[in-house]
Structures are given as structure tokens and as C-alpha cells.
C-alpha positions in Angstrom: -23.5 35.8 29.6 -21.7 37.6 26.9 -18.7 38.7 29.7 -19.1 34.6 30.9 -18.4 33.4 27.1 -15.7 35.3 25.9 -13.9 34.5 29.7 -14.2 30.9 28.7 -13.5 30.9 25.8 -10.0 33.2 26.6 -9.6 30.5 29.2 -9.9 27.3 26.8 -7.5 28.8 24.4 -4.8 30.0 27.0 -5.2 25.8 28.1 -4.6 24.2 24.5 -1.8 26.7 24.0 0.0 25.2 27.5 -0.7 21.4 26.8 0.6 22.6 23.3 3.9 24.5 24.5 4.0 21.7 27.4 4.1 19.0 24.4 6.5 20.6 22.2 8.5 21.1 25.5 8.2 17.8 26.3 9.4 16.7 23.0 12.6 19.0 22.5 14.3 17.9 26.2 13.6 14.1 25.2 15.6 15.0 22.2 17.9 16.8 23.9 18.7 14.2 26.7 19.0 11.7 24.0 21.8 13.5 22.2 23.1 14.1 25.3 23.5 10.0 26.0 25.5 10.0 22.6 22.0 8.1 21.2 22.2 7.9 17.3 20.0 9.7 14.7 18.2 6.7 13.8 17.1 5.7 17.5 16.0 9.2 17.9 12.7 8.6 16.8 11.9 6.2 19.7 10.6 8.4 22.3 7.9 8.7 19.4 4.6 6.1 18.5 5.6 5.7 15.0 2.3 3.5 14.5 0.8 6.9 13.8 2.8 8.9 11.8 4.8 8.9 9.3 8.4 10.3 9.0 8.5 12.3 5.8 11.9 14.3 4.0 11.3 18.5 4.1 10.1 19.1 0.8 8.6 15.9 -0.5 4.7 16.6 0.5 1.9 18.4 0.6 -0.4 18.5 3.4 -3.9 17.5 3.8 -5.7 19.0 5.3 -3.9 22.1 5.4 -2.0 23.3 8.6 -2.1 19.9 9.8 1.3 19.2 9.8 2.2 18.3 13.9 5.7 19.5 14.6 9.6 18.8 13.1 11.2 17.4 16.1 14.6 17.6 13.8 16.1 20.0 11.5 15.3 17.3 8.2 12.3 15.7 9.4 8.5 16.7 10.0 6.0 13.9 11.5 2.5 14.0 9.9 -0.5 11.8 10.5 -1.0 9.2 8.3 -3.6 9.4 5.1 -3.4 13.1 5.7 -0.8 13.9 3.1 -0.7 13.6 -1.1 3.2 14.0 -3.1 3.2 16.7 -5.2 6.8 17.5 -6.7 7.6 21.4 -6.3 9.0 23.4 -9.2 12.3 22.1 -10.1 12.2 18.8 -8.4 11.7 15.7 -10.7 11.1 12.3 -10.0 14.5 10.5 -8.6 14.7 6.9 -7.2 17.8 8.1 -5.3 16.2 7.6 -1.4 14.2 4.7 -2.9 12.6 3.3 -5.8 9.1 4.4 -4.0 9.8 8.0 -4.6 9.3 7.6 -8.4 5.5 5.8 -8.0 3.9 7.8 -4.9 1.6 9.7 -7.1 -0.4 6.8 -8.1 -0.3 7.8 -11.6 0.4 5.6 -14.5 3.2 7.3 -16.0 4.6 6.9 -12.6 4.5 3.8 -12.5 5.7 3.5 -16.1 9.3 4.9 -14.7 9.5 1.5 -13.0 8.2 -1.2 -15.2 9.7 0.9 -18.2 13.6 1.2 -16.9 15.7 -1.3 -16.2 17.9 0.1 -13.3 14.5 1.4 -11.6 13.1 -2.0 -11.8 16.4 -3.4 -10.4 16.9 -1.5 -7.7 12.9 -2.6 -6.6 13.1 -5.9 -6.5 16.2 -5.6 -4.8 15.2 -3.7 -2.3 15.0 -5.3 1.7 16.8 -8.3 0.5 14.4 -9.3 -2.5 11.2 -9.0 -0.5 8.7 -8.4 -3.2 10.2 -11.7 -4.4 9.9 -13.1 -1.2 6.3 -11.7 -0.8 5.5 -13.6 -4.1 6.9 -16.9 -2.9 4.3 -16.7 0.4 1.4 -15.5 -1.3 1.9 -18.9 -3.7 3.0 -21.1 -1.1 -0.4 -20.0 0.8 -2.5 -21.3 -2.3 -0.3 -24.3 -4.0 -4.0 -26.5 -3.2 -6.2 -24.3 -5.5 -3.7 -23.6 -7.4 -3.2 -27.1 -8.6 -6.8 -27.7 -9.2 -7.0 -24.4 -11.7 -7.2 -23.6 -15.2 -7.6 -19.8 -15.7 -5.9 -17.4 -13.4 -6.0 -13.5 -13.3 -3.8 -11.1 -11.1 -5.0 -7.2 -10.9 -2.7 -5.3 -10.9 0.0 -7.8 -12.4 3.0 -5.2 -12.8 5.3 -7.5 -15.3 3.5 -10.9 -14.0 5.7 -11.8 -11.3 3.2 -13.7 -9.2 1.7 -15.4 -12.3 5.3 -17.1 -13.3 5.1 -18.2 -10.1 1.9 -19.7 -10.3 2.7 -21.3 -13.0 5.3 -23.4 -11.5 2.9 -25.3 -9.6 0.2 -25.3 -12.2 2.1 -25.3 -15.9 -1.6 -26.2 -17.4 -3.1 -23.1 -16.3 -3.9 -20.0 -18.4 -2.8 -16.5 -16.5 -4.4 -13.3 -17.3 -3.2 -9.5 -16.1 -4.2 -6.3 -16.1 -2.5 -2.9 -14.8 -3.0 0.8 -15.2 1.0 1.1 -16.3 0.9 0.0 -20.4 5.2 -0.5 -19.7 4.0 -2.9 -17.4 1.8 -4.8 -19.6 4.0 -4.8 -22.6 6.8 -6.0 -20.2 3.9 -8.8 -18.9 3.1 -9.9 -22.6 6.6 -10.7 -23.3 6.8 -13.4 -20.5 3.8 -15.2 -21.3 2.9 -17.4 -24.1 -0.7 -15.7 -24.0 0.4 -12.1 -23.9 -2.8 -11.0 -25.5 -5.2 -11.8 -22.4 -2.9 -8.6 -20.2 -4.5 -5.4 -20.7 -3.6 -1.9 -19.9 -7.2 -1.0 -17.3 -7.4 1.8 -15.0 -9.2 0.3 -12.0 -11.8 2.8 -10.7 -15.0 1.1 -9.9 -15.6 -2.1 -11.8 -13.0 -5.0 -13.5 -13.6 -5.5 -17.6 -14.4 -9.4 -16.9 -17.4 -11.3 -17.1 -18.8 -13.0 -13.8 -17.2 -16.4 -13.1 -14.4 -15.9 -15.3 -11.4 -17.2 -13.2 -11.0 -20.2 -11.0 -8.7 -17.9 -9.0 -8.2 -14.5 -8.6 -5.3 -12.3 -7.4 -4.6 -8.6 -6.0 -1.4 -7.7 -3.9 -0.7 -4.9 -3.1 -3.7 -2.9 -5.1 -6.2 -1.9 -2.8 -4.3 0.4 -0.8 -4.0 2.7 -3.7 -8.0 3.0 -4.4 -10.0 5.6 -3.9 -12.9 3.2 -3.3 -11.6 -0.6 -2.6 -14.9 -2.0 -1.4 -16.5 -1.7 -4.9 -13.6 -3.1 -6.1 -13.7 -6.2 -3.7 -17.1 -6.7 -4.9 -15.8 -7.0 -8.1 -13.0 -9.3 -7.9 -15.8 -12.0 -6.0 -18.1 -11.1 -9.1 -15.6 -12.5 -11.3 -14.6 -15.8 -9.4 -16.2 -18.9 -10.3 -18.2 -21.0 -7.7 -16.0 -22.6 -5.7 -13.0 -20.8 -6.7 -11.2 -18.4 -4.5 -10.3 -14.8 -4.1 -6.7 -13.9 -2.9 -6.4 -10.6 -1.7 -3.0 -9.2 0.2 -2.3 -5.4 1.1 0.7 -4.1 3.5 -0.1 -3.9 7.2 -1.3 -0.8 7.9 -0.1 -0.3 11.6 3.7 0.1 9.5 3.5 0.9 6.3 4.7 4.4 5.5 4.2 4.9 1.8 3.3 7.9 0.9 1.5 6.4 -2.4 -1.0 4.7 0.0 -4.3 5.9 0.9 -5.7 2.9 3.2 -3.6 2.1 6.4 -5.5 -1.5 7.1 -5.0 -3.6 10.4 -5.6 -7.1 10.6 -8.8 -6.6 12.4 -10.0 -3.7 10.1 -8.8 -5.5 7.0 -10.9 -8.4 8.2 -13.9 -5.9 9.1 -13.1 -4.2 5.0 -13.8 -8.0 3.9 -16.7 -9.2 6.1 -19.0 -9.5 3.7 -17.3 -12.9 2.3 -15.7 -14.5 5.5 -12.4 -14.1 4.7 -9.9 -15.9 6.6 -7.0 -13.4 7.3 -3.5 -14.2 8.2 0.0 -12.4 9.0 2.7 -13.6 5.7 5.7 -14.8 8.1 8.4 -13.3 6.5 7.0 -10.0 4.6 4.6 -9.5 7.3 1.6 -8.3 4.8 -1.6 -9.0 5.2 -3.6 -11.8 3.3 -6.9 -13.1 2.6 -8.2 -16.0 0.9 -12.2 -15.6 0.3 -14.5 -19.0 -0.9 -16.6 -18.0 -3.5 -19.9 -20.0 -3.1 -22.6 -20.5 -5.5 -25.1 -18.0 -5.8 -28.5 -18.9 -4.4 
């Protein structure tokens, strides 16, 4: 039995190293063929389902778990699975929004974060990046609401960054009265500058409750937030706990099956971002233009 075991097992592992050596094989003559045809670096990548990996710079990450990094099919690039992977700068590198403002924020950290909210030229260069996107992103999510909106008095927005979406809001609705919080304080003191009411925007960490009482806000925003949470379900929780009856919970987050920031730790789908929120009905949609996902959730009155 002994003889039998270590036969099969000598067996199985001389098999996984030939579909591995087969794959990698595989991999280099598609490349190969494709510089061959003269086919440019950035259509290399097509022999490749992108929808599970990401494409990361040598350099820039730290795997996890370790040794799970798949192969570099390029002398620059390696491709690792998604949501197995945190940044960690190595000794000597600093923080540089040169290949994009995102490369400054991907630690999740609030002095991150502060890099953007608190300079000028970082903050620039994010909302001009795509074309004005995130400004495009914050016209959709308001044109989605302009009904409940109109009908509102107090607003909040978590994770406000400098209150974008609230000045927004407020075009629709100049009577109502916005509140913010976000984990970067240059954020915040940016946020209380734009607003008449500057005191309601606090500097909060979100971990696993919101500093509110229940049914505080008619309405109540978070874009872009959830994906960065180590637990986002409590947090969902929370932001219904906080609604009024009858008011209405707007949540939006990136679509999983493309995003590629390396900040993020939830990759959500429409159907699993629907499944995330099942426990309030949501109604989940695709934003036309910026593509991300959003959810509108009816508080009701509790029984």
C-alpha cells in the first residue's frame, strides 16, 4: 500500500507539473505569435481573461497569500488573482501619483488619503482623470435620486471626501441640510469650507458602526466605501439603522468583474452585490456612463 501511495502520489505531481509547463508553454508561443503579427503591447493582454486578474507594475505589491503570484507573461508585468494582494511600499519607494493618482491611496490608510484631499495638484489630477468621471459618477448617482431628493431635509454621505456629491444634492434640494463624515481629517476640513454647516462633517474611522442615531437622515449616501471595508455587511446594517422610515439608502461601489484597484478588498458583481444587500430588497442597476454599481434601498417602518 505504502509502494501504491508514494507511486501515486509521484504520478499526481509529475501531471500538475505538465498541465503547469503545458500552460506556461501555452502562454509564451501566444505571446510570441502575437509579436510576431506586429500586435502592440497594450493588446497583448488579450489572449488573457482579465475578469480575474489584475495586471500589477514589478515592485508595487505584496502577495497574499504568499507564493501565489501566477506567472509574468512580460518582462514589466506579473498577473495575480484578485483580493489576493495588499501594497506595501519597499525601502526607498515613496508614495508618487506619477502612474496615477490611485497609487498614492491604495493603502487604505488615512494619511493616504490625506495626500489627496490635502494637495492641490493630487486632487487635480483625480478628478481629472478618465475625462472627469468621478464628476460624472456624481451627476448619475443624483440624477438617479432627484425624487427623494426633493422631498428631503437632512442628508448624510459616508465617506464624503470634500462633499462633492452633497453640492450636488444641493442643487436640486437648496433647503436641505448635508452632513459628512470621512476617515481623512484634510478631507473634512476641505468639506467644512464648502458648506454653510461645516460643523455637522466629522473626521470617523468606519469599522463596525456609524456615530448617528437611528432615523437620523431622510437620505443616506455611500459611493465608493464599501469596497474598502474589512466588514461591509455590518456597515450596511448601519447605514439602514440610521435612515428614517420611508427614507432611502443609496449605496454605489465599482463593478467588481473590472475594477483593478489595488486599494479594494471586495470585487462585487451585479448579482453578488444584489445577494451582499438582500436583506433590504434593493433594486440594483448598471450607472450608464461610469458603469458602477448602485442601489437604492426603502427603509420601511419597523414593525
Amino acid at each position: 500500500m505504502k509502494i501504491f501511495t508514494n507511486l501515486l502520489r509521484y504520478t499526481l505531481n509529475k501531471l500538475l507539473l505538465s498541465i503547469n509547463y503545458s500552460a506556461h508553454l501555452i502562454l509564451s508561443k501566444s505571446f510570441t505569435a502575437l509579436n510576431a503579427r506586429n500586435v502592440s503591447r497594450d493588446n497583448i493582454w488579450d489572449s488573457i481573461n482579465l475578469n480575474k486578474f489584475d495586471i500589477l507594475p514589478k515592485g508595487m505589491y505584496d502577495c497574499l497569500p504568499k507564493d501565489t503570484c501566477v506567472f509574468g507573461p512580460s518582462d514589466q508585468f506579473l498577473l495575480i488573482k484578485k483580493n489576493r494582494y495588499q501594497v506595501k511600499l519597499l525601502p526607498g519607494q515613496l508614495p508618487s501619483s506619477e502612474l496615477g493618482v490611485g497609487w498614492i491611496t491604495e493603502s487604505n490608510t488615512p494619511e493616504a488619503y490625506d495626500l489627496l484631499w490635502g494637495d492641490k495638484n493630487n486632487l487635480q489630477q483625480f478628478r481629472n482623470e478618465c475625462h472627469g468621471i468621478r464628476d460624472v459618477l456624481t451627476s448619475e448617482i443624483i440624477s438617479m435620486v432627484t425624487t427623494q431628493l426633493s422631498r428631503s431635509s437632512n442628508i448624510v454621505d459616508i465617506g464624503c471626501g470634500a462633499g462633492d456629491l452633497l453640492l450636488q444634492a444641493l442643487h436640486v434640494n437648496t433647503n436641505i441640510i448635508p452632513h459628512g463624515l470621512d476617515f481623512s481629517p484634510k478631507s473634512i476640513e476641505l468639506a467644512r469650507t464648502r458648506f454653510k454647516n461645516g460643523h455637522d462633517f466629522i473626521t470617523y474611522t468606519i469599522d463596525e458602526s456609524l456615530p448617528y442615531d437611528s432615523a437620523s437622515f431622510d437620505m443616506v449616501f455611500c459611493t465608493d466605501v464599501l469596497e474598502h471595508l474589512e466588514q461591509p455587511k455590518l456597515i450596511i446594517d448601519e447605514l439602514y439603522r440610521i435612515a428614517k422610515p420611508y427614507g432611502s439608502v443609496i449605496i454605489v461601489v465599482p463593478d467588481g468583474r473590472y475594477d483593478q484597484f489595488l486599494g479594494h478588498l471586495w470585487f462585487w458583481s451585479p448579482s453578488s452585490f444584489k445577494e451582499l444587500l438582500s436583506d433590504y430588497d434593493p433594486r440594483v442597476s448598471i450607472l450608464p456612463q461610469s458603469r458602477e454599481l448602485f442601489a437604492i434601498i426603502d427603509v420601511h417602518p419597523s414593525s
